[in-house]
N, C-alpha and C positions, 0 to 999 in steps of 0.2 A: 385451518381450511376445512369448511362443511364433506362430507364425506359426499359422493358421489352418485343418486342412484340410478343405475343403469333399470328404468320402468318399461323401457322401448322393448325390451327382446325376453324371450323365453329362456334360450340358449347366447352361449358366449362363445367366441371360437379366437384362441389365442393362436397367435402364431408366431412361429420361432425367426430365427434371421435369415434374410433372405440372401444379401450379399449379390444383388447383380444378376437373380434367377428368375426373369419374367416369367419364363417358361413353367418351371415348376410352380408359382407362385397361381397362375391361372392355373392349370390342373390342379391344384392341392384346394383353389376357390370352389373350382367346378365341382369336384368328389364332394364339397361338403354343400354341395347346394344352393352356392351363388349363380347368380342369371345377371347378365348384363340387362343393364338400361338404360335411360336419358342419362341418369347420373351416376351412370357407375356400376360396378357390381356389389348386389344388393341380394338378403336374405331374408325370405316372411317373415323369419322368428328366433334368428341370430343377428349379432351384433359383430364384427375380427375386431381382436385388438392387437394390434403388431407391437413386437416388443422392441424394436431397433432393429437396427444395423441393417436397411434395406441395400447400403452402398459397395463397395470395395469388392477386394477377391473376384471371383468369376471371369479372369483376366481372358480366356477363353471365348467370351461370351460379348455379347454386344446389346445386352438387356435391360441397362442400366434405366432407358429413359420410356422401353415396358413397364418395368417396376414401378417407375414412380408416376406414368399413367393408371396405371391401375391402384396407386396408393391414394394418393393426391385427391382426386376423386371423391375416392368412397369416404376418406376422414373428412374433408371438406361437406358433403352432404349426410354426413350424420350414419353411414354405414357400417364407418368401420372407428375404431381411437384405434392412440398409440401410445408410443413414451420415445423417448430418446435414448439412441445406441450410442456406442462410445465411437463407430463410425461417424454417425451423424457430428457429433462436436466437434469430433477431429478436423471431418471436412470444413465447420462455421471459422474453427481456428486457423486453417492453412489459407481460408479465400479471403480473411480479413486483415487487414493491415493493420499496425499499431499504429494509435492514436498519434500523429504528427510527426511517422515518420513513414514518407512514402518507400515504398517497395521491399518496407520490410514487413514479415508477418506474423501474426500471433501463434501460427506452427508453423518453424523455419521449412525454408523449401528445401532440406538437404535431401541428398538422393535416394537414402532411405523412406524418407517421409514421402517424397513423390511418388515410389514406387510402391508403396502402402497403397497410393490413392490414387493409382495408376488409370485402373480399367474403368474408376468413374468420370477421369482427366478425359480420356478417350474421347467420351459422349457429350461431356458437358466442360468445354475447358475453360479455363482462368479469364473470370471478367465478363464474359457472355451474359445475352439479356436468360436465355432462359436457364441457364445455371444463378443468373442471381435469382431466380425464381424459386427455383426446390431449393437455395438457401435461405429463401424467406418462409419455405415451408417448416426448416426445421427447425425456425428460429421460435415456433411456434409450439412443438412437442415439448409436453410435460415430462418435466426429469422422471417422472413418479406417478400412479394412478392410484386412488383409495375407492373402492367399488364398493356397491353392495347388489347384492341379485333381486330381479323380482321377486314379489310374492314373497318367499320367504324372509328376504332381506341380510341374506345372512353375508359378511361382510368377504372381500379376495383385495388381495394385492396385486400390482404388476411394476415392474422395477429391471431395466435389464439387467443388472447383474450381483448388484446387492442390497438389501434391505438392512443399514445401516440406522437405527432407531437415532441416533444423534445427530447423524448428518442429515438424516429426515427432518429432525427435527430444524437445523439449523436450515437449511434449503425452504423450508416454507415461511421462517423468520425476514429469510432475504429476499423473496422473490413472491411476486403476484399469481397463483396457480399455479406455482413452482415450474415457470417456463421459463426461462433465459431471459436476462437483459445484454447490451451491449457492454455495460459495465462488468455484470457479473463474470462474461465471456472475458472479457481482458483481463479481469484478478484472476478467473482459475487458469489459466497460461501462468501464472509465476506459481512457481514449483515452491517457494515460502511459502503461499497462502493459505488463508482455511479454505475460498473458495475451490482452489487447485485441489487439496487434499477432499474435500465431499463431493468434487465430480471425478475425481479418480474412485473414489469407495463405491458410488452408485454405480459410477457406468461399466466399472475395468471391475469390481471384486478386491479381496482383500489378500493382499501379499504379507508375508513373515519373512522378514532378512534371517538369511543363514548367517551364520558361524562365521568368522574373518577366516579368508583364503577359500569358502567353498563356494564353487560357481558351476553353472552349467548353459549348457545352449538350448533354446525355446524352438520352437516348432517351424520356426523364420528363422535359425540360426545367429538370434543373437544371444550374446553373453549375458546371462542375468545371475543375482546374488539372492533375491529372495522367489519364495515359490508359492504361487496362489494356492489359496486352500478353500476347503469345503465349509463355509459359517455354517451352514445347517446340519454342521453335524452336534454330537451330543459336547458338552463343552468341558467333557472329560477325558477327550482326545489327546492322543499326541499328534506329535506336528507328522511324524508320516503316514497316522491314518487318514491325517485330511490331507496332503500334499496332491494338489493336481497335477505333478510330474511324477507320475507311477514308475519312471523307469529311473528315480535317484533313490537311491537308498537312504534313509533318515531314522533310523531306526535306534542310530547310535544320540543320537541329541532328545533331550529331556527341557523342555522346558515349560515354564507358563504362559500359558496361549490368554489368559482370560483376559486381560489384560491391552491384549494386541488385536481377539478376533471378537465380533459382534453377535457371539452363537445367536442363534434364533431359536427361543422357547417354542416348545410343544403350544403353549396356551395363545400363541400369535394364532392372526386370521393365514387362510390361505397366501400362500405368496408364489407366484408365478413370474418365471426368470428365461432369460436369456443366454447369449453369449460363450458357453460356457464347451462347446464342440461335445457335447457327450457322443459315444460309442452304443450303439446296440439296438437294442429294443426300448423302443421308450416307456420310461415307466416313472413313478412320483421318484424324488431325492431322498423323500423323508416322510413325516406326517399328512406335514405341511407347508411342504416346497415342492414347485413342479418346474422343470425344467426343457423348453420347448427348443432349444438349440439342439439337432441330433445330426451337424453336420454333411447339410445340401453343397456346400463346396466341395469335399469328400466324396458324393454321388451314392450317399445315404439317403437321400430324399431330403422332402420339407414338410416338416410338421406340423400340427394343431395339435393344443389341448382342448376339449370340448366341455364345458360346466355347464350344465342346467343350476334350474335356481335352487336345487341341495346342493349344491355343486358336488357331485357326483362327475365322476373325469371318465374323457372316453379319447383315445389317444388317435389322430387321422392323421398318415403319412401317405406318400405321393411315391 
C-alpha cells in the first residue's frame, strides 16, 4: 500500500477515544480551533485523526449519536481521518449475523457482551435504519494509517492499539486499504484464525499468558489469565516491567518475552495509539509512541496530540 500524504494541513490533531462524550469531544474541537460549518467542523490548517473507540461506556450520558454527528461529518468531508477501535469491530460483530444462520451473531448477545455495548444500544438499537448507517461508516475505517507530514514529509503512524509489523503486514495482503470486508469480519470471529488473532493484535494490544493457576480480575471484573503489556518498551524487559496490571505482582516470573511481544524499535517512524486508559499527565510512552487515550470515561478529560510537519508534539486536554 503507497504511504499516505497528508499535503492538505500544516498541523495534525490526534485524538484519543472518545467513548460516548459528545460533549467533551466538541470542547476539546473548539480549544483547538475547529469552527463549525456546512460540513462539519473544520480547521484552516489542521487535519483530527481519531483513533477509535468513539462508542461504548459513557453509560451515564446520552451522546452516542452527538459523537458520531460530529465524526461522520468531518471524515466524510475530508476534515478529519480515523482508524478503527476495537469498539467499533465489536459493535460490526454483535449487529451481524452469521452467514445463513438467522438470529445468530458474529458477537453472541450474551449479557456480558450486551452490556459492553449498552449505552450505544440505548441510542442506536438492533436493526435500525440509522444504526445500520454508522455501521456502514465503520465498515469503512482503516484498520491502520501510514502518514507522512507536509513539507517535511517525514513519516507517523496511527493504529489503535498496536503496531504489530507482521499483522501489518499480513492485514494489507488481505484487505483493499486495509478496511474491512464482510468476509474478513466473519474469519476474525473464529478465535482459530489468523484473521481473529491480527484484529485482536491491532485493535485489543498484546497479552502474555501467565503461569498455570495465576489469574486475576480486569477493571470490569472479569477473570483473566494473561496481562497486557507495554510493546514499546525496550525488549529487554521483563514481563512485570511491562505488565499493564500494576497492581499484580510478577516479579517472581522470568521469562522470554521476544518471542511473544512485537517491541517496537527506536529506528520505527512515529506511532500514535489509543485505547490504552493511561493515568496522569500526558506525555510520549517512549521515543516514538504517543499515547492519546488519558481516560475521558474516568472524567480526566479528552485528549489531542498535536504534530506539526517536524512533528514536534504539543499535548491539548479538555
Amino acid at each position: 500500500m503507497a504511504v499516505v500524504k497528508m499535503n492538505e494541513s500544516n498541523e495534525y490533531h490526534i485524538i484519543g477515544d472518545i467513548h460516548g462524550h459528545g460533549t467533551e469531544l466538541e470542547n476539546l474541537l473548539l480549544k483547538l480551533g475547529y469552527k463549525m460549518t456546512e460540513t462539519g467542523y473544520s480547521h484552516p490548517e489542521a487535519t483530527a485523526i481519531f483513533v477509535g473507540d468513539f462508542i461504548d461506556r459513557g453509560e451515564d450520558l446520552v451522546e452516542h449519536g452527538k459523537v458520531l454527528d460530529i465524526v461522520m461529518p468531518m471524515v466524510k468531508h475530508g476534515h478529519a481521518r480515523a482508524v478503527m477501535g476495537n469498539h467499533e469491530f465489536n459493535a460490526l460483530a454483535f449487529h451481524t449475523e452469521h452467514p445463513g444462520e438467522p438470529n445468530c451473531y458474529l458477537r453472541p448477545h450474551t449479557e456480558k457482551n450486551k452490556a459492553q455495548h449498552q449505552a450505544f444500544l440505548n441510542e442506536f438499537p438492533l436493526g435500525k435504519a440509522k444504526t445500520e448507517a454508522v455501521l456502514e461508516f465503520f465498515m469503512t475505517l482503516p484498520l491502520f494509517l501510514e502518514l507522512k507530514t507536509a513539507v517535511s514529509n517525514k513519516p507517523f503512524r496511527v493504529v489503535h492499539a498496536c503496531w504489530d509489523p507482521e499483522q501489518i503486514s499480513f492485514i494489507k495482503q488481505s484487505l483493499q486499504n486495509n478496511k474491512l470486508t464482510r468476509e474478513f469480519l466473519v474469519k476474525a470471529c473464529d478465535s482459530s484464525s489468523k484473521e481473529h488473532f491480527a484484529i485482536e493484535r491491532i485493535l485489543k494490544g498484546v497479552e502474555v499468558k501467565l503461569p498455570e493457576g495465576l489469574y486475576f480480575n480486569d477493571k470490569d471484573g472479569h477473570t483473566r489469565n494473561a496481562v497486557r503489556v507495554t510493546w514499546w518498551s525496550d525488549s529487554d524487559s521483563k514481563l512485570n516491567d511491562i505488565s499493564r496490571q500494576r497492581d499484580l505482582d510478577l516479579s517472581h516470573i522470568d521469562m522470554d518475552l521476544t518471542q511473544q511481544v512485537p517491541f517496537y524499535g527506536l529506528d520505527e517512524p512515529l506511532c500514535v495509539i489509543g485505547h490504552y486508559w493511561m493515568q496522569g499527565k500526558p506525555k510520549p510512552m517512549s521515543d516514538n509512541v504517543i499515547c492519546v487515550d488519558f481516560s475521558v470515561v474516568s472524567g480526566n478529560g479528552l485528549t489531542a496530540c498535536c504534530l506539526d510537519s517536524e512533528l514536534n508534539v504539543e499535548f491539548v486536554t479538555t
